[in-house]
N, C-alpha and C positions, 0 to 999 in steps of 0.2 A: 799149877805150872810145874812142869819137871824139868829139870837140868841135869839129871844124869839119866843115861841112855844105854840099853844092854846093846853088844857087837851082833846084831838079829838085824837082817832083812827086813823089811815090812811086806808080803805080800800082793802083789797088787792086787787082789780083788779088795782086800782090806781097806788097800788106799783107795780104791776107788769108789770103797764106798762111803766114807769119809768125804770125800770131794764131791759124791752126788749129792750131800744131804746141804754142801753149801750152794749150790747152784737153787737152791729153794728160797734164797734170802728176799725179802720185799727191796723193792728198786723203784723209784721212780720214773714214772711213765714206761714202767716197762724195761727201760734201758737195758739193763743189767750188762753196763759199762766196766764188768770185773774180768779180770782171766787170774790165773793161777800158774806161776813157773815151777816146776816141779826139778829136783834137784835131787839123784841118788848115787848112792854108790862112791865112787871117785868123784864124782862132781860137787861132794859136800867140801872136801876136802879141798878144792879147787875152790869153793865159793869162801870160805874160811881162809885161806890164802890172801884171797881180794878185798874179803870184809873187814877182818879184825885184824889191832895193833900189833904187830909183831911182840911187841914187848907182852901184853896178854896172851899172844898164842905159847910162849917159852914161859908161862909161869899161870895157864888160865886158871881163873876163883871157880870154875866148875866145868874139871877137866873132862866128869863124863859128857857134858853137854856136848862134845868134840864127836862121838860115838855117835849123836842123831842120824840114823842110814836117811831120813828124808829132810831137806830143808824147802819147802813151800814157798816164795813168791809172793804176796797177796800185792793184785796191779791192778792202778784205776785208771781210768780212763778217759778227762774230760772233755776230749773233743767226741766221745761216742754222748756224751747227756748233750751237749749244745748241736751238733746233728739229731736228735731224736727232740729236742725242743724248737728247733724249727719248720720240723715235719706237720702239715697239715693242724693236725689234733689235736694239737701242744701249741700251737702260734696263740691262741689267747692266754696263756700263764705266762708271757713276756720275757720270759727269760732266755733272748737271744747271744749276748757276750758272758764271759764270766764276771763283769760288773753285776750283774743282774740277777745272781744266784744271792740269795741271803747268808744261805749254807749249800756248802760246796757236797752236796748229794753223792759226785761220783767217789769220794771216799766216803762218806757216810753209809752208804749201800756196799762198796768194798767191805766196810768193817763189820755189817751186817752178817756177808756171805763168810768173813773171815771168822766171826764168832761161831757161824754154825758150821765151820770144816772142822774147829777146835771141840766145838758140844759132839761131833762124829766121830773125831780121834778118839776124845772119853770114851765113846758108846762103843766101840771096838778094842778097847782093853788099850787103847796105847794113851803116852804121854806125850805130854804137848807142850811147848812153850811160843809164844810168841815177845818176840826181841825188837828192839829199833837196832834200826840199820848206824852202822859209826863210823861210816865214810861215803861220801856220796854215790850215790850208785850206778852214774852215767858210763864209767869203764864197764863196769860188770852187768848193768844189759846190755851195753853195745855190744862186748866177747858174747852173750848167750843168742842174741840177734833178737833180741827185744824191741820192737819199734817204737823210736821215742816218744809217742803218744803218753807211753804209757809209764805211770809213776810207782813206785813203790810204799808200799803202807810200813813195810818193817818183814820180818822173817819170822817162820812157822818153823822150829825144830819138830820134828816127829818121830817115834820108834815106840818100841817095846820100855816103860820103864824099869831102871834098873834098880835092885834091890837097896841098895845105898843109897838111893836118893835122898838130899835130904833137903827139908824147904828151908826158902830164904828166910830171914828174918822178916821181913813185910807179911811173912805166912800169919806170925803169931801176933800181928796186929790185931784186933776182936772187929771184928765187922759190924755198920752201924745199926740201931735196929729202925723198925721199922718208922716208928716217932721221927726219929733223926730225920730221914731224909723223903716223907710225905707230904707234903704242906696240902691244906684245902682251904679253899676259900679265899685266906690272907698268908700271907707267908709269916709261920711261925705262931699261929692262930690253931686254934681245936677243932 
């Protein structure tokens, strides 16, 4: 994850090929109840405004992250999975209200397709972070004409990273290996 961001454009055939590689994410029943707001230029700035604490904007913990030329969106959908679940084909898997979900798919599948915009950003030389949202976010789809359907998962900074970057502490955490978190058979079992 990168939080500092060089003052570089991002191309668009760059981004957009970054955003084609998430449109391949697995969805249930097909749905693929995700979109994507795309955010550049002046409009980061303007989303930065709406998002974040004033008191963090006048002193941010990682001021190049402010420099990201693209902020991403990732928006789910769930009246598109409960329309596509009572279509024909889908009426025997039962799941007509959102009581009736186990797991709520249309963000599940959002985070699918958001992992693979982020595995794209990597594959095209940029940096990436993805962030939760720290104020709700009903003003700021309403100003971008967001139709309230639709929710938001958290925000995708994206650009060129910048040479300073430097990772958080949670970087040098050591990742678990594969033991840790395999289980077969019984949980906690060989």
């Amino acid at each position: 994850m990168c939080r500092s961001f060089l003052e570089r454009p991002v191309e668009r055939h760059v981004l957009e090929r970054a955003l084609a590689l998430a449109i391949h994410a697995p969805s249930a029943g097909n749905t693929q109840g995700w979109a994507f707001f795309v955010l550049e230029g002046d409009e980061t700035e303007s989303f930065w405004q709406q998002e974040a604490d004033s008191s963090w904007l006048a002193h941010p913990s990682h001021p190049g992250l402010l420099k990201a030329p693209v902020i991403v969106l990732p928006l789910a959908s769930r009246a598109r999975y409960l329309e596509r679940y009572a279509e024909p084909d889908k009426q025997a898997a039962g799941a007509r209200g959102v009581e009736d979900w186990a797991v709520p798919y249309w963000l599940v599948d959002t985070a699918f397709a958001t992992m693979l915009l982020l595995l794209g950003a990597t594959q095209e030389g940029l940096g990436a972070l993805f962030f939760a949202l720290r104020k709700p976010a009903t003003t700021l789809l309403a100003d971008l004409g967001v139709p309230p359907e639709w929710e938001p998962l958290g925000a995708v900074a994206l650009g060129w990273p910048s040479p300073d970057d430097k990772p958080s502490l949670s970087a040098y955490r050591p990742r678990k290996d594969l033991a840790q978190v395999v289980h077969r058979g019984r949980w906690g079992g060989q």
